[in-house]
C-alpha positions in Angstrom: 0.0 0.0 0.0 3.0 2.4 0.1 4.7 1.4 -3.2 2.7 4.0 -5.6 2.6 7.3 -5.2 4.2 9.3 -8.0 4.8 12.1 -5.2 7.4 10.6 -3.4 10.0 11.4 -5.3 9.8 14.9 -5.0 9.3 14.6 -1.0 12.5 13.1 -1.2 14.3 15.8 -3.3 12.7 18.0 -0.8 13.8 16.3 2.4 17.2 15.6 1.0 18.3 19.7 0.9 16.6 19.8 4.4 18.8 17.0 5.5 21.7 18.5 4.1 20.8 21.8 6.0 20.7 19.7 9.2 23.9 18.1 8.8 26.0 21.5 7.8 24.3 23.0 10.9 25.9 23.3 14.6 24.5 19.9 15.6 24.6 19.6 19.2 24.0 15.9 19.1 26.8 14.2 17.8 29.4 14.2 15.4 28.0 10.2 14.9 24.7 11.9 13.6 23.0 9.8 10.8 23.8 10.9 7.5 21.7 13.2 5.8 21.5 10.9 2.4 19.5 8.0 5.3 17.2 10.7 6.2 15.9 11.3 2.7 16.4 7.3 1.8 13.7 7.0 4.1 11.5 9.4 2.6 10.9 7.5 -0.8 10.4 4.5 2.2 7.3 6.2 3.5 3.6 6.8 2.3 2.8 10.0 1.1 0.5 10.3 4.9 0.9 9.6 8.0 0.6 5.9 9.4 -0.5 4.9 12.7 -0.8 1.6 14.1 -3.7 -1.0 14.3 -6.5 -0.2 11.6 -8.7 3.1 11.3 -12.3 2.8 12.8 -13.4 2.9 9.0 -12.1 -0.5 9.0 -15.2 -2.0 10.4 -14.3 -5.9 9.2 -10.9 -5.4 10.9 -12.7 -4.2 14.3 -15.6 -6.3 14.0 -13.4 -9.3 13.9 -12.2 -8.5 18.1 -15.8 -7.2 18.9 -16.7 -10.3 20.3 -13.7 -11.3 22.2 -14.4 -11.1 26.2 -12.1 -8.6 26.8 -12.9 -5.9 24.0 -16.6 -6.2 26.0 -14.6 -5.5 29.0 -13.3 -2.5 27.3 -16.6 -1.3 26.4 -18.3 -1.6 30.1 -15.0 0.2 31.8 -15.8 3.2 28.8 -19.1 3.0 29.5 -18.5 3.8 33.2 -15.9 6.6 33.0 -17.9 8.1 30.6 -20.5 8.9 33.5 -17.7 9.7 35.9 -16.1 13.3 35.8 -12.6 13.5 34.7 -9.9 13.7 37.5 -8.5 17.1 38.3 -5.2 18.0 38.1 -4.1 21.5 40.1 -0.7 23.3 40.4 -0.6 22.0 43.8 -1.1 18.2 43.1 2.5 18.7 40.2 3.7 21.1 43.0 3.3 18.1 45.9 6.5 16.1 44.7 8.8 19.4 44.5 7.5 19.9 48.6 6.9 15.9 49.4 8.9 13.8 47.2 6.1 11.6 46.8 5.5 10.4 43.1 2.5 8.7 43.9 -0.1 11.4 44.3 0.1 12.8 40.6 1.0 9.8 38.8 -2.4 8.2 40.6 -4.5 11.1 38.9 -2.8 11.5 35.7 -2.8 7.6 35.1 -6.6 8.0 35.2 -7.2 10.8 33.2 -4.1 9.5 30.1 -6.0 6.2 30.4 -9.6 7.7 29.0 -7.5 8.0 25.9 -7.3 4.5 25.5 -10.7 3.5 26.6 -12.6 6.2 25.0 -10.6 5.5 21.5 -11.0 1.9 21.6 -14.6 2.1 22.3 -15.3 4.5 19.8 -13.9 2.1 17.4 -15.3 -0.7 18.5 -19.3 0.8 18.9 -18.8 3.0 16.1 -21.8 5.0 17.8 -20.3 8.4 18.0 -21.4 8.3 21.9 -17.2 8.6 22.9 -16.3 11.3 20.6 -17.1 13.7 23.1 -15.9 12.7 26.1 -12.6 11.5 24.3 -12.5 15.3 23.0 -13.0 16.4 26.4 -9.9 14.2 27.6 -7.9 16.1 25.0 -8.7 19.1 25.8 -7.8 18.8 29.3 -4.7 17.3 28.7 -3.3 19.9 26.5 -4.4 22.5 29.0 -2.1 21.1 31.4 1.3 22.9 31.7 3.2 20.6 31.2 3.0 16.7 29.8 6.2 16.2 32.1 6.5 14.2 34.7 6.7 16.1 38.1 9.6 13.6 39.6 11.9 14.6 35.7 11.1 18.5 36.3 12.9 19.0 39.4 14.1 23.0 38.6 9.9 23.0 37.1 11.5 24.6 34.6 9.0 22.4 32.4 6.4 23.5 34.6 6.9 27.2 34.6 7.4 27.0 30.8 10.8 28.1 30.7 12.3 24.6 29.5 10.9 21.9 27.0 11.8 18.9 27.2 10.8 15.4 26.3 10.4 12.7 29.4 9.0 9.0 29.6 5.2 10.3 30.3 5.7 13.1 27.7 6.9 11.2 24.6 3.9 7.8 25.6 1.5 10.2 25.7 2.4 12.0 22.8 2.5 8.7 21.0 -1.3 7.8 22.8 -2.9 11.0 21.2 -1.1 10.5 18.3 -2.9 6.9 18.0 -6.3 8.4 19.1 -5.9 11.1 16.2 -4.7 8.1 13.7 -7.5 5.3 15.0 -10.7 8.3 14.7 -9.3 10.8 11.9 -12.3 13.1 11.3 -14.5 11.5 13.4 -13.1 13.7 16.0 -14.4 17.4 15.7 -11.9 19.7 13.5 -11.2 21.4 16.5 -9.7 19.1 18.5 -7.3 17.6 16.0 -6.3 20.9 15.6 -5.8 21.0 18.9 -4.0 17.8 19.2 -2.0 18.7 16.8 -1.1 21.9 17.4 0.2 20.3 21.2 2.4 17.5 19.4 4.0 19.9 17.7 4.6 22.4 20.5 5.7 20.4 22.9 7.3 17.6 20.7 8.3 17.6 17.6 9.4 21.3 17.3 11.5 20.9 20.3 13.2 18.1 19.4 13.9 19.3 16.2 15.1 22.5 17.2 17.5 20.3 19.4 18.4 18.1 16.4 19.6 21.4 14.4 21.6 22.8 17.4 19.2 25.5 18.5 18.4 23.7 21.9 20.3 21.7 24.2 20.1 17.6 23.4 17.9 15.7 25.6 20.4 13.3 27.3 18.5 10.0 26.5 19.6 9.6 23.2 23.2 8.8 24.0 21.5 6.9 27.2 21.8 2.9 27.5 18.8 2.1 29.3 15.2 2.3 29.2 14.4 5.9 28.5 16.1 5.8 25.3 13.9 3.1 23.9 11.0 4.3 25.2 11.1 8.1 24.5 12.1 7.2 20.6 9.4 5.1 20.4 7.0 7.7 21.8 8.3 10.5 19.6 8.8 8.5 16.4 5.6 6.7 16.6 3.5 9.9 17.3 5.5 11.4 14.1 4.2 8.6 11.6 0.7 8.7 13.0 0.3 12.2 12.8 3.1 14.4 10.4 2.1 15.2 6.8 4.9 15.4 5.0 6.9 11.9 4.3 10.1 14.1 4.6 9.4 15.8 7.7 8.4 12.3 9.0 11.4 10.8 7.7 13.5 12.9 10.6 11.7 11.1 13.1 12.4 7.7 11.8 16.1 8.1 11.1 17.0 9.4 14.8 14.5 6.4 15.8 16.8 3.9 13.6 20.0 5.4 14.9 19.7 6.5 18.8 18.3 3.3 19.3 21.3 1.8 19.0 22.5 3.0 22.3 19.6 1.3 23.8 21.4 -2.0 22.9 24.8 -1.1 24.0 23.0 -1.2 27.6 22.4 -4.8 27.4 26.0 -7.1 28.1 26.9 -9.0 24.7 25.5 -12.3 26.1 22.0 -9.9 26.4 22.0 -9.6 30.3 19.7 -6.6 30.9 20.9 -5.4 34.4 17.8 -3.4 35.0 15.7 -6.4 35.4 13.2 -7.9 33.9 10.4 -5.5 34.1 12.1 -2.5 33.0 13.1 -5.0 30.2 9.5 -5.1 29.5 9.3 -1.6 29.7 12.3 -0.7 27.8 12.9 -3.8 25.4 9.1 -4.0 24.8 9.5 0.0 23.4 12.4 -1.1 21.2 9.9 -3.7 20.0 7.1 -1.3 19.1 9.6 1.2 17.9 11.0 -0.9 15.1 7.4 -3.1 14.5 6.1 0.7 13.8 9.1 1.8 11.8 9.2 -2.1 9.9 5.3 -1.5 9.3 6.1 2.0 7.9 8.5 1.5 5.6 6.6 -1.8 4.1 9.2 -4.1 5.9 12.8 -2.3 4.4 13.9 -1.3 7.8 13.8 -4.1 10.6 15.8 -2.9 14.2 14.8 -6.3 15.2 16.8 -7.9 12.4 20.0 -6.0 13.6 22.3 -9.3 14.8 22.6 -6.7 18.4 19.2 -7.1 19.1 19.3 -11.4 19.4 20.3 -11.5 22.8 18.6 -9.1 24.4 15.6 -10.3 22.9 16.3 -13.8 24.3 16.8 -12.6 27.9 13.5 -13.2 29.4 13.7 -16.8 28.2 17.3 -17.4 29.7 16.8 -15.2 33.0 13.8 -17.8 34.7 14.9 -19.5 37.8 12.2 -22.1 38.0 8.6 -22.2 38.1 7.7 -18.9 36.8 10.1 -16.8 39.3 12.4 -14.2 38.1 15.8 -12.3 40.0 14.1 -9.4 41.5 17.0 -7.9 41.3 17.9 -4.1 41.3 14.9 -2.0 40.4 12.5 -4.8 39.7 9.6 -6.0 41.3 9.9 -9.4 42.7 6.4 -10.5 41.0 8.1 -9.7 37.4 7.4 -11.8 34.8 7.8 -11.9 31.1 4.8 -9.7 29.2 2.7 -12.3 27.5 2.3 -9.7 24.5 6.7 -9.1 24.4 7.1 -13.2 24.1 4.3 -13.4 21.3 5.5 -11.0 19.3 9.3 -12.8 19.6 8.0 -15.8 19.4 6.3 -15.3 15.7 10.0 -13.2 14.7 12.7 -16.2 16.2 10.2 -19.0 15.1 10.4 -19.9 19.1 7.6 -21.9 21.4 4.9 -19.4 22.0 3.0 -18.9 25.1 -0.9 -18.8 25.9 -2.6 -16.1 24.2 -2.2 -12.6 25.8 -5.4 -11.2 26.9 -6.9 -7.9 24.9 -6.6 -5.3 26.0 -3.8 -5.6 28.2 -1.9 -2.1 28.5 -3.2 1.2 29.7 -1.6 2.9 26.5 -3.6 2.9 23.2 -0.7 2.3 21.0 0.5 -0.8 23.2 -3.1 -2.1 22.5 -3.6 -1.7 18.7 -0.4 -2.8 18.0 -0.6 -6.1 19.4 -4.4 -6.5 18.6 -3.5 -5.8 14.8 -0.7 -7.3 14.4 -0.5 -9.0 11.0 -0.9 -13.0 11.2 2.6 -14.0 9.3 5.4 -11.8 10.4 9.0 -12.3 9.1 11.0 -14.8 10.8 14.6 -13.5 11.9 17.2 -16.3 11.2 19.2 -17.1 14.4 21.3 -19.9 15.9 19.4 -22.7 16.8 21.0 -23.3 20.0 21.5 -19.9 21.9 23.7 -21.7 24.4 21.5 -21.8 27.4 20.6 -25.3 29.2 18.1 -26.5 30.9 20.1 -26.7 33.5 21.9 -23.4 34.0 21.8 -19.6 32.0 25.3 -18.2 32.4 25.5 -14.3 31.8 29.5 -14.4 31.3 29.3 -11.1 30.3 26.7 -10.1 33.0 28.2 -12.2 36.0 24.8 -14.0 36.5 24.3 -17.3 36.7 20.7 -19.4 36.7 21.4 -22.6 38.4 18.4 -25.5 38.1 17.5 -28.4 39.0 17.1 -31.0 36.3 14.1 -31.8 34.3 11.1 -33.8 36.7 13.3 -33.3 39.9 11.3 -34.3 42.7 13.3 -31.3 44.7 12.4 -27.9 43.0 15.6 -26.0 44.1 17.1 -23.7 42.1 19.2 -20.4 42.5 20.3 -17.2 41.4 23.8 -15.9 41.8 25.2 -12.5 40.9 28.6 -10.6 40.3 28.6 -7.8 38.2 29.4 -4.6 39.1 27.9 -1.8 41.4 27.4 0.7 38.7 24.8 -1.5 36.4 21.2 0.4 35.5 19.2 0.7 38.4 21.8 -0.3 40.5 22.2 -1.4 44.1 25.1 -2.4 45.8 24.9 -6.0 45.7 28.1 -7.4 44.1 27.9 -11.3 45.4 24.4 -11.5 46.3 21.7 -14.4 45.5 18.6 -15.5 45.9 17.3 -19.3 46.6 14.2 -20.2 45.3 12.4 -23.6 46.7 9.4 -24.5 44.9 7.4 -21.8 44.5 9.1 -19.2 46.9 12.4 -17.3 47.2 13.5 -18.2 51.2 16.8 -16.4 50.7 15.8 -13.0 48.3 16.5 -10.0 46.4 14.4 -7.3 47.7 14.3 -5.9 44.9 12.8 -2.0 44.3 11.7 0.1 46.8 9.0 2.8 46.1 10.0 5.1 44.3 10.7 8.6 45.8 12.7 11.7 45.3 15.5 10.2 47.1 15.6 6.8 44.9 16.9 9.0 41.9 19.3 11.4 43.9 23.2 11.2 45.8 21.1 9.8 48.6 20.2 7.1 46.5 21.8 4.3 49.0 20.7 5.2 52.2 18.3 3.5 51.4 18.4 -0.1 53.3 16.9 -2.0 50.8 19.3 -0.5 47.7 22.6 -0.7 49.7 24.1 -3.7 50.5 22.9 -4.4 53.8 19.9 -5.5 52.1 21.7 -7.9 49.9 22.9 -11.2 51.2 26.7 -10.0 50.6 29.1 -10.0 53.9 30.1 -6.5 55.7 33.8 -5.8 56.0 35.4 -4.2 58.9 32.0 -2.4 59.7 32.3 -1.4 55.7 28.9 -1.4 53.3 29.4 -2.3 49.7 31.0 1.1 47.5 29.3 2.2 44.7 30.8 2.3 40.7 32.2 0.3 37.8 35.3 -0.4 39.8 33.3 -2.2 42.4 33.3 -6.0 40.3 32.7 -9.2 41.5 35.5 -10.9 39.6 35.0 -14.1 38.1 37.9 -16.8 39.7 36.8 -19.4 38.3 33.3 -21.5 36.6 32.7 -25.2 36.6 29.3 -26.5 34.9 28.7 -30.2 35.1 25.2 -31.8 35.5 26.1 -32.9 38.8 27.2 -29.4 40.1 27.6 -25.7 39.2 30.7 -23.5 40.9 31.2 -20.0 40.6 34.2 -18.3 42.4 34.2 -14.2 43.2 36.8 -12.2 43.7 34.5 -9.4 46.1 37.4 -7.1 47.0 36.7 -4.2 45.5 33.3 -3.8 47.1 34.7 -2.6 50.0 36.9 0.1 51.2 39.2 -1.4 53.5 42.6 -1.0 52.9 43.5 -3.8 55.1 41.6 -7.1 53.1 44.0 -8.8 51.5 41.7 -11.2 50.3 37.6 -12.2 50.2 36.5 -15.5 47.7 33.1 -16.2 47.9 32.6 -19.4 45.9 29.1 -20.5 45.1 28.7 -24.5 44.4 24.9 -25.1 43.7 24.9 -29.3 43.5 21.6 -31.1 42.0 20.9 -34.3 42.6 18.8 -36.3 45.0 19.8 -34.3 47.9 20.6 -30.4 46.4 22.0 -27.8 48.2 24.0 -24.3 47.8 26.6 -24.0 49.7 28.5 -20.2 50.3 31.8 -20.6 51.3 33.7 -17.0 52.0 37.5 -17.0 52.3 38.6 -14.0 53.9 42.0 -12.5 54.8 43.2 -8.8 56.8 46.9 -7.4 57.4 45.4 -6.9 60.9 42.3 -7.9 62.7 39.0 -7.0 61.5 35.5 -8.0 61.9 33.5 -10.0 59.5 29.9 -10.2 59.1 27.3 -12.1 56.8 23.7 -12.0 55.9 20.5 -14.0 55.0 18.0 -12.0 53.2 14.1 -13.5 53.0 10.9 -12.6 53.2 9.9 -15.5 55.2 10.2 -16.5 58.9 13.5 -18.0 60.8 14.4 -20.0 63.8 17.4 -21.0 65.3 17.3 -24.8 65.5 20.7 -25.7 66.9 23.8 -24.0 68.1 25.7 -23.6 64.5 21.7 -23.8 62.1 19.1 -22.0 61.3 15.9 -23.0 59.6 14.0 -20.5 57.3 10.7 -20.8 56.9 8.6 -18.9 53.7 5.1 -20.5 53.0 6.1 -24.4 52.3 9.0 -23.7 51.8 11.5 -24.6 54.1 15.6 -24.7 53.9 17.7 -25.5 56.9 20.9 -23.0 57.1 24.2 -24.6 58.4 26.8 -22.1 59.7 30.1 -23.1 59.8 32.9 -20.9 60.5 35.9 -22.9 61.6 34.9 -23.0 65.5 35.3 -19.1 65.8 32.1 -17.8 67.6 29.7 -15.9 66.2 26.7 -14.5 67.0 22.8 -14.2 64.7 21.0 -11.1 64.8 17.5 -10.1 62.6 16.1 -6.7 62.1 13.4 -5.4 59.1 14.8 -3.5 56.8 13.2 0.0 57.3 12.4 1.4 53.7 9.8 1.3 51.9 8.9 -1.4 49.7 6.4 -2.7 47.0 6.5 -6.2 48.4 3.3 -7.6 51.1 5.8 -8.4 53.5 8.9 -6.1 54.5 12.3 -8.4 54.5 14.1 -9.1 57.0 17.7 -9.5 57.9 19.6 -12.3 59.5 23.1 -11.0 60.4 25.6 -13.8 60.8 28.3 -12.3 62.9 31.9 -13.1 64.2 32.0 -12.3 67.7 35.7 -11.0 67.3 37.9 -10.0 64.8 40.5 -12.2 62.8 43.3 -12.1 60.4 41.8 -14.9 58.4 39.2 -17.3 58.2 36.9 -18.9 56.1 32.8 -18.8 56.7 30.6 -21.5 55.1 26.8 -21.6 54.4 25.2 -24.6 53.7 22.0 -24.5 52.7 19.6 -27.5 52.0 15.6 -28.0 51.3 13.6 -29.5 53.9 9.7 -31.4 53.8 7.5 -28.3 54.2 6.3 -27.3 57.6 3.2 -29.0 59.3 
């Protein structure tokens, strides 16, 4: 449907003295910009209007056929409801409340609920076809491009976004631009004249024309395109997907699409070369499931000529999800990820019809709060292009090593009567989302982690600041990682657990860490912790730390869980979390020691608050060596 129109030649002669323009300008960007003769190949690429995603509500077979599905009907009673229920409001003082507070909760609560009346108001209007949404969908709009600023409060810290004096482009900006943009796409003139106008008229003010203006030197760059982690995929995909849904002129559009093709490439430099995504598993849904909608949007656009999923950089990353399961459905919680993370449904369908990979169950629709999340999924074409890969991406059922990462899955094997698995990390203390938690694991035990990763705490204005690791859950004292000489885990790229050594038989997994540089102590000559995870008919993970001063210092080590202990004998402990139960024996060479517990204190997104078991030597020594040995017992009566 793109491959005819006699104009596009001359939108590309057009573009291409634009482009040149661009690239003989001050660019404050980079000298790596994309090259201006891209920019106008992309151009002849695109058809002569804009092109959203999903199909139009003129479409009627094409919306008729997900009518009847149970959860479009869903979709239709929630719209139904909010339609009779005023809008939200939104004062000065509620944006004002996390400059005073710190607390993000209050306005992202409100404007969650007034951005999601996009998505059910558009989707119902296309659904019905009854006209009885177009109002209060035009009434959504309006309001939202009264507000000052599309900016979240907790990425305006100066409010220089609020008081107008900055623009700039954040996560909830550019996904809401991209939600409108859908809306405008999905309803065309169905809406009133007025509020595309509107709409449009607020895309370019507070999008597009400030991001070009930064593209041609006139403005200061946003930092996220040279950014590895989430808010580079996420903000492309928002700006470049609100540009094809919404920009005239296949040139102008074309803009969009090449800094989409190119900044995007940072986003994969954030992932290790073996794919380990260090911000976890949910913000990999987040920002790897943006990369995913950015390139289906662009490969859609362009009829298929530019794939980002085909680039060989985006294999592994894409196959982290798969590799990154413990057992039964659980996930590392760790850094910034919630410890109920799992895979989005929608992310592994889509991956499974590129890689030619097992899918899983359907994904229910609608499944998102954001329109273009929706009707991309829900119209996604029924044969998609298979990606050619390896057919063996090196991961057994028995273990997922990260070499590059320093994370290592250990499982049991296949029918084991004995669900006991683990998670073991190095890595480094400057990773995305980092906490301090260089040589920390987590045991899971059928369904339940008894030794954990907190994971995330809720979010605040402290998470993202220098105070970042007072927090007890984000530092390492809420890691199961030793304290040396009274010393915490540092912070930064220096900080490495170094891999000693790795042994992988089906029998027994060891991994050896050098952990020295986590601490500042200029007197440890030495600290090994060596992991050996053994399957079998009696499985256990044993922690052994070999430790060694210039002069006397203390030593101290810690259990992490969510679950309940008890001391059971003099050198054992038994931890208790649901049916799950592991048994905890200490052994430390016949030096005393003594076992302390406390809650950790900050806030947290878990039910239950975790707790810490302090495993300390009563005196200080030169050198030792400090073993955990930790085994699975018959659940509790």
């Amino acid at each position: 449907m793109h491959s005819t129109s006699p104009r596009k030649p001359a939108y590309g002669r057009v573009f291409k003295s634009f482009a040149i323009l661009l690239a003989t300008s001050h660019l404050a960007v980079s000298k790596t910009e994309f090259p201006p003769e891209r920019v106008a190949e992309i151009a002849e690429m695109l058809p002569p209007g804009p092109i959203g995603l999903g199909r139009p509500i003129t479409d009627r077979a094409a919306w008729e056929r997900i009518a009847g599905k149970s959860s479009a009907k869903s979709t239709l009673a929630a719209a139904a409801k909010l339609a009779t229920t005023p809008l939200p409001d939104s004062p000065d003082d509620l944006y004002l409340d996390f400059s005073r507070t710190g607390n993000r909760v209050n306005w992202q609560k409100v404007a969650t609920q007034r951005r999601s009346r996009i998505t059910f108001f558009a989707l119902a209007e296309c659904l019905e076809n009854q006209g009885r949404y177009l109002q209060p969908l035009a009434q959504t709009i309006a309001a939202l491009c009264a507000e000052k600023t599309w900016v979240m409060p907790a990425h305006d810290r100066s409010l220089g976004n609020f008081k107008d004096t900055i623009k700039e482009m954040d996560l909830g900006a550019c996904m809401l631009a991209w939600d409108l943009a859908t809306a405008d796409w999905l309803l065309g003139d169905r809406l009133p004249p007025a509020t595309r106008q509107l709409l449009r008229e607020n895309l370019d003010r507070r999008i597009f024309d400030p991001f070009q203006a930064m593209l041609e030197g006139r403005e200061k760059p946003v930092y996220w395109l040279a950014a590895t982690h989430n808010w580079n995929a996420v903000c492309l995909a928002g700006i470049t997907g609100a540009a094809l849904a919404t920009i005239d002129a296949p040139g102008r559009r074309a803009v969009f699409v090449a800094t989409g093709e190119h900044y995007s490439r940072n986003f994969l430099k954030g992932f290790t070369p073996d794919g380990y995504c260090s911000e976890g598993l949910g913000y990999w849904n987040y920002g790897f499931g943006h990369f995913l909608m950015l390139g289906e949007s662009i490969r859609q656009a362009t009829g298929g000529k530019i794939d980002l999923l085909a680039d060989p950089a985006a294999l592994n990353p894409a196959l982290f999800a798969r590799r990154v399961e413990i057992i039964n459905q659980l996930y590392p919680s760790i850094a910034d990820c919630s410890p109920s993370s799992k895979p989005s449904p929608a992310i592994e369908n889509y991956l499974a019809a590129r890689l030619g990979t097992p899918a899983p169950a359907a994904a229910p629709w609608p499944s998102k709060v954001n329109l273009y999340d929706i009707v991309l999924n829900g119209f996604l074409p029924d044969s998609l292009p298979q990606i050619p890969h390896p057919a063996n991406d090196g991961t057994s059922p028995l273990r997922s090593w990260f070499k590059d990462g320093g994370v290592l899955i250990c499982r049991p094997p296949a029918g084991s009567a004995v669900p006991f698995a683990a998670s073991l990390k190095g890595g480094n203390n400057a990773e995305h989302h980092n906490h301090n938690d260089v040589g920390s694991f987590i045991l899971v035990m059928g369904d339940r982690m008894p030794v954990c990763d907190p994971g995330s705490e809720v979010y605040t204005s402290r998470t993202f600041s220098g105070q970042r690791y007072d927090s007890d859950v984000l530092n390492s004292s809420g890691h199961s990682v030793p304290v040396i000489a009274g010393q915490l885990q540092k912070t930064g790229a220096a900080v490495q657990g170094k891999v000693l050594r790795t042994l992988f038989t089906d029998a027994e997994d060891q991994l050896a860490l050098d952990l020295r540089s986590a601490y500042p102590v200029p007197s440890l000559e030495k600290l090994e912790r060596t992991f050996t995870f053994r399957r079998g008919g009696n499985p256990s993970l044993t922690v052994s730390d070999e430790i060694a001063f210039t002069q006397p210092e203390s030593y101290e080590t810690a259990l992490i869980t969510w679950g309940k202990w008890k001391q059971t004998a003099d050198d054992e402990i038994q931890i208790t979390d649901g049916p799950s139960v592991v048994r905890v024996k200490i052994d430390t060479g016949g030096l005393p020691f003594q076992i302390t517990s406390h809650q950790l204190t900050a806030d947290v997104t878990t039910p239950r608050h975790p707790e810490r078991i302090g495993l300390k030597l009563k005196s200080p020594l030169r050198q030792g060596n400090v073993t955990l040995t930790i085994t699975p017992l018959p659940p509790a009566l």
